[in-house]
VEXSE-271101 format. One line per 2 residues: for each residue x, y, z of C-alpha. Coordinates in Angstrom, 2 decimals, decimal comma, padded with zeros to 5 digits. Example, Ala and Ser with C-alpha at 12.3 -4.5 7.8 and 13.67 -1.06 7.14 Angstrom:
2
012,30/-004,50/007,80; 013,67/-001,06/007,14
% end
This chain:
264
058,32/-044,90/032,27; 056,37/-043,54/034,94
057,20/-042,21/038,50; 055,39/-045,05/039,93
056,52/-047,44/037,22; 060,45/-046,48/038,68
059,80/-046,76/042,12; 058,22/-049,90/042,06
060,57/-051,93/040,45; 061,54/-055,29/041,99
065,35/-054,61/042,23; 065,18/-051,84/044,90
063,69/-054,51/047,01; 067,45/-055,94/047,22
069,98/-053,71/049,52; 072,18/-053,32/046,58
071,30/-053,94/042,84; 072,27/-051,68/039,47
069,59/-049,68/037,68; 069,92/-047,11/034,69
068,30/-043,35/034,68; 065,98/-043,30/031,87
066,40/-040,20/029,46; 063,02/-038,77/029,97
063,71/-038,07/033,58; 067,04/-035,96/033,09
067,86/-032,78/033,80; 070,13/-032,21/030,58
072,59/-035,12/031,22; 071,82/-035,67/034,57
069,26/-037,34/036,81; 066,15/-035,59/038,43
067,36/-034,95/041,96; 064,07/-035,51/043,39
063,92/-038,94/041,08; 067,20/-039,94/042,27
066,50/-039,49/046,41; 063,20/-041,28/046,19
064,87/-044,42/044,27; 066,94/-044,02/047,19
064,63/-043,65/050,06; 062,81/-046,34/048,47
065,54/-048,90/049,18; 065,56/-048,25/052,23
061,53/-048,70/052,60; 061,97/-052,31/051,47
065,16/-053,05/054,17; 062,59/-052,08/057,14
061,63/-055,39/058,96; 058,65/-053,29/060,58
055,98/-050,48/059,51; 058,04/-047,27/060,81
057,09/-044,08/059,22; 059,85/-041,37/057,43
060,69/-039,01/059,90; 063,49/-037,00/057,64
065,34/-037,27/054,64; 069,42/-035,88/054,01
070,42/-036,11/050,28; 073,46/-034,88/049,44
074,16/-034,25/045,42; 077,77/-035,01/045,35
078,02/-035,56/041,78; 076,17/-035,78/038,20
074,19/-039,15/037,99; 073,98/-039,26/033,73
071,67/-041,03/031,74; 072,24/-044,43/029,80
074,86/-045,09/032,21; 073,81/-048,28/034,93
074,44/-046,83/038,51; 074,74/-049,09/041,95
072,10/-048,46/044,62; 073,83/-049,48/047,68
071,82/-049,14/051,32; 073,43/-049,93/054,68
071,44/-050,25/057,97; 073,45/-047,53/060,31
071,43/-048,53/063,55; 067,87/-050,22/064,31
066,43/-049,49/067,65; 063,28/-050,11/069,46
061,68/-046,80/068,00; 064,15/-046,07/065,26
065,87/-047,33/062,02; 068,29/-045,08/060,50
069,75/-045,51/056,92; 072,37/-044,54/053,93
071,97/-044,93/050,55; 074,51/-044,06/047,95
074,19/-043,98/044,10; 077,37/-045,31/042,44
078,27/-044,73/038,82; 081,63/-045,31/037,22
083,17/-045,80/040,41; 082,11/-042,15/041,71
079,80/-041,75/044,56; 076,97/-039,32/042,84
073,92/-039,43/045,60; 074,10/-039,87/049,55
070,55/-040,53/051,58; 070,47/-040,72/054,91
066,78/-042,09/056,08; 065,38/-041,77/059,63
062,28/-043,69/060,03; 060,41/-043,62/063,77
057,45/-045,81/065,17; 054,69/-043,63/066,38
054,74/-043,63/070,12; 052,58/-042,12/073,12
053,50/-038,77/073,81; 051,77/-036,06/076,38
053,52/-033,26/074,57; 051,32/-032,16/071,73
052,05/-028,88/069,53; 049,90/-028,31/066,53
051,07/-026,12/063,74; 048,94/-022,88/063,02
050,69/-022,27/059,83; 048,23/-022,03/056,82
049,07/-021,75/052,92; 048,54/-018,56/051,28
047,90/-020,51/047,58; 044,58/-020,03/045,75
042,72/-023,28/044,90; 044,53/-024,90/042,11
043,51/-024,11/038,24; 044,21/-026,80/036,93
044,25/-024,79/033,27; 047,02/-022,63/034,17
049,78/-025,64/034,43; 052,97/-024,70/032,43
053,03/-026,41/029,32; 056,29/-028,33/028,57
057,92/-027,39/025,81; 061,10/-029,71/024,39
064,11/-028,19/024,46; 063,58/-025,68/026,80
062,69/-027,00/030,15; 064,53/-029,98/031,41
063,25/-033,16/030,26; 061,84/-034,61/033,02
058,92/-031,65/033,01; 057,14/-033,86/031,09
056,34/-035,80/033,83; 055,33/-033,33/036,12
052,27/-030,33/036,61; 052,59/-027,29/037,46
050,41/-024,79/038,72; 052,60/-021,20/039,28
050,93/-019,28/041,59; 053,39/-017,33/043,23
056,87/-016,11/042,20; 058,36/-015,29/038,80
059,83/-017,22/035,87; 063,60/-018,20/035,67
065,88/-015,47/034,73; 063,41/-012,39/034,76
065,69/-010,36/037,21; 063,10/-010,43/039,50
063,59/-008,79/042,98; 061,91/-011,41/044,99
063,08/-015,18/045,93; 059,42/-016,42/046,86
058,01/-019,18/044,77; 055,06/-021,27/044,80
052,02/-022,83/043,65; 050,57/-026,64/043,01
051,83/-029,80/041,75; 051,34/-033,30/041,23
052,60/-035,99/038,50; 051,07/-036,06/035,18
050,72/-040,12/035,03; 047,99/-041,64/037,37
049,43/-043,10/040,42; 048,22/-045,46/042,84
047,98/-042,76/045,54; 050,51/-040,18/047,06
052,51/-040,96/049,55; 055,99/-038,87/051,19
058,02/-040,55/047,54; 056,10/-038,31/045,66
056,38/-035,64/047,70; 059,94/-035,60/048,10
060,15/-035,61/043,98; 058,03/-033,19/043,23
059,42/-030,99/046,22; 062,36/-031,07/043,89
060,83/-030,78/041,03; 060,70/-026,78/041,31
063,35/-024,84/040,20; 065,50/-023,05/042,95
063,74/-019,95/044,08; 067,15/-017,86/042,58
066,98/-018,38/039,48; 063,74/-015,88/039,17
066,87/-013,19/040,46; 069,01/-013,85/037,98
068,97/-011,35/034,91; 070,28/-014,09/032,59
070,55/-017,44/031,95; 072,44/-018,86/034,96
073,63/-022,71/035,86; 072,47/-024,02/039,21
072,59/-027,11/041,40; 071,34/-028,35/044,52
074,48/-029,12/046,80; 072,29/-030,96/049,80
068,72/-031,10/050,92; 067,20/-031,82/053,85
063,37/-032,99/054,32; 061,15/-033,31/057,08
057,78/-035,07/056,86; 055,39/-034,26/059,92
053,15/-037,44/059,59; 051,92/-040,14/057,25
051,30/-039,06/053,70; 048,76/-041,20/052,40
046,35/-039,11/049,86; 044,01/-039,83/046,56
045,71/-040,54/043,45; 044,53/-036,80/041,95
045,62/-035,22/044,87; 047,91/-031,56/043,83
050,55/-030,88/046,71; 051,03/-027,38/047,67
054,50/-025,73/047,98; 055,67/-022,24/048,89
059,32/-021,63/048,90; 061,62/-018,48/049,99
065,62/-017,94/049,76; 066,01/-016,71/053,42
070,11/-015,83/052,44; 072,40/-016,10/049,61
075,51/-014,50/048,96; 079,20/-015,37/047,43
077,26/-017,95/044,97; 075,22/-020,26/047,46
071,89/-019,56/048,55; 069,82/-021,10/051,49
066,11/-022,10/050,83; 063,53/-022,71/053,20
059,94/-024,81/051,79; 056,95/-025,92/052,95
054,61/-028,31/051,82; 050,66/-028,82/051,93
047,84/-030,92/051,22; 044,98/-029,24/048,99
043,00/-028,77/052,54; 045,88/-026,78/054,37
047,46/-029,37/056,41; 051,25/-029,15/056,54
052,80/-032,21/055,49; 056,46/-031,69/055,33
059,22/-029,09/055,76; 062,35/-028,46/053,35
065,73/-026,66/053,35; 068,30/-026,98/050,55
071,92/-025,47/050,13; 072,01/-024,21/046,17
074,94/-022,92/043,97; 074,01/-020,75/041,62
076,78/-019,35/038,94; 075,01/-016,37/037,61
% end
């Protein structure tokens, strides 16, 4: 199944209904994080009762989501103001709690305080020839799904000395158009910027994640998304890493911080 396929299925238009992870979007056992959040951010797109855009995302992984296995998608309305809806989501398997959202969507209002960003990306224009080829067995299986276009950083357990990381990506499948679901997957979809330190093969997990989107993303179905990631600290086994995100014409779209583990 594809991205788009998964997101748009009719039972995350209910506040709670039971889906299963399909084995091609895993991460050994266990479900693509960035998968996972956007099932869950997309329940709580279909409980709005009024177009209000996704102001910020909070996933924390509490638990392993595993394949095969159905899983409860369960989305509760915290508050719904005149400007603002706020949300939680939680994956349920076996009883466990394994995924908890928490959405804050905003209507656009009139503002006299404007601030533009001056940031720019410091990626080449994609190559669309140099996209790492997946290869069974070794990468996790959901990397089949997704390309990517290393520009910046090094591979996953090359002792490297740096933490940065980035390059292109977009989903392999065609898709309607982009919009801040795939972002937030593919944000994920990179592996954590510490790995490239380790010196040897080394387990790590995304504890919680936090997302911000700074406007609307609506862009062509071939569109690559940039991202260029740094670990700003890590020490005692957890890490702290900072990301941002662009359109192929420089515009920042959204900004991300994750807490990882990493057992090196």
């Amino acid at each position: 199944m594809t991205f788009d396929e998964i997101i748009q299925s009719e039972h995350l238009q209910q506040a709670q209904t039971q889906m299963t992870f399909p084995a091609s979007w895993c991460q050994g056992r266990t479900a693509f994080g960035g998968l996972s959040a956007a099932i869950a951010v997309q329940s709580m797109k279909h409980q709005l009762t009024e177009p209000r855009r996704l102001l910020s995302v909070s996933v924390n992984f509490v638990g392993p989501l595993l394949e095969g296995a159905p899983f409860t998608v369960a989305t509760t309305i915290l508050r719904s103001g005149k400007n603002a809806t706020q949300m939680q989501t939680q994956l349920i398997q076996s009883g466990e709690v394994c995924l908890i959202a928490i959405g804050c969507f905003g209507k656009d209002r009139a503002s006299a305080i404007q601030v533009t960003n001056v940031d720019s990306p410091t990626l080449s224009d994609v190559n669309p020839k140099a996209v790492l080829p997946y290869q069974e067995g070794v990468m996790p299986a959901f990397f089949q799904h997704v390309a990517l276009n290393v520009q910046q950083g090094a591979l996953p357990f090359s002792g490297a000395p740096s933490s940065n990381l980035g390059g292109w990506m977009r989903f392999k499948a065609q898709t309607t158009s982009v919009n801040e679901l795939h972002t937030l997957a593919l944000a994920d979809s990179w592996p954590p910027t510490l790995l490239q330190m380790c010196k040897a093969p080394s387990p790590a997990s995304s504890m919680s994640w936090y997302i911000e989107f700074l406007c609307d993303i609506s862009l062509d179905s071939d569109s690559w998304l940039g991202f260029e990631a740094v670990t700003h600290h890590s020490q005692n086994g957890y890490g702290i890493e900072d990301a941002k995100i662009w359109s192929q014409d420089g515009k920042l779209l959204a900004l991300s911080r994750q807490t990882v583990a990493v057992f090196d």
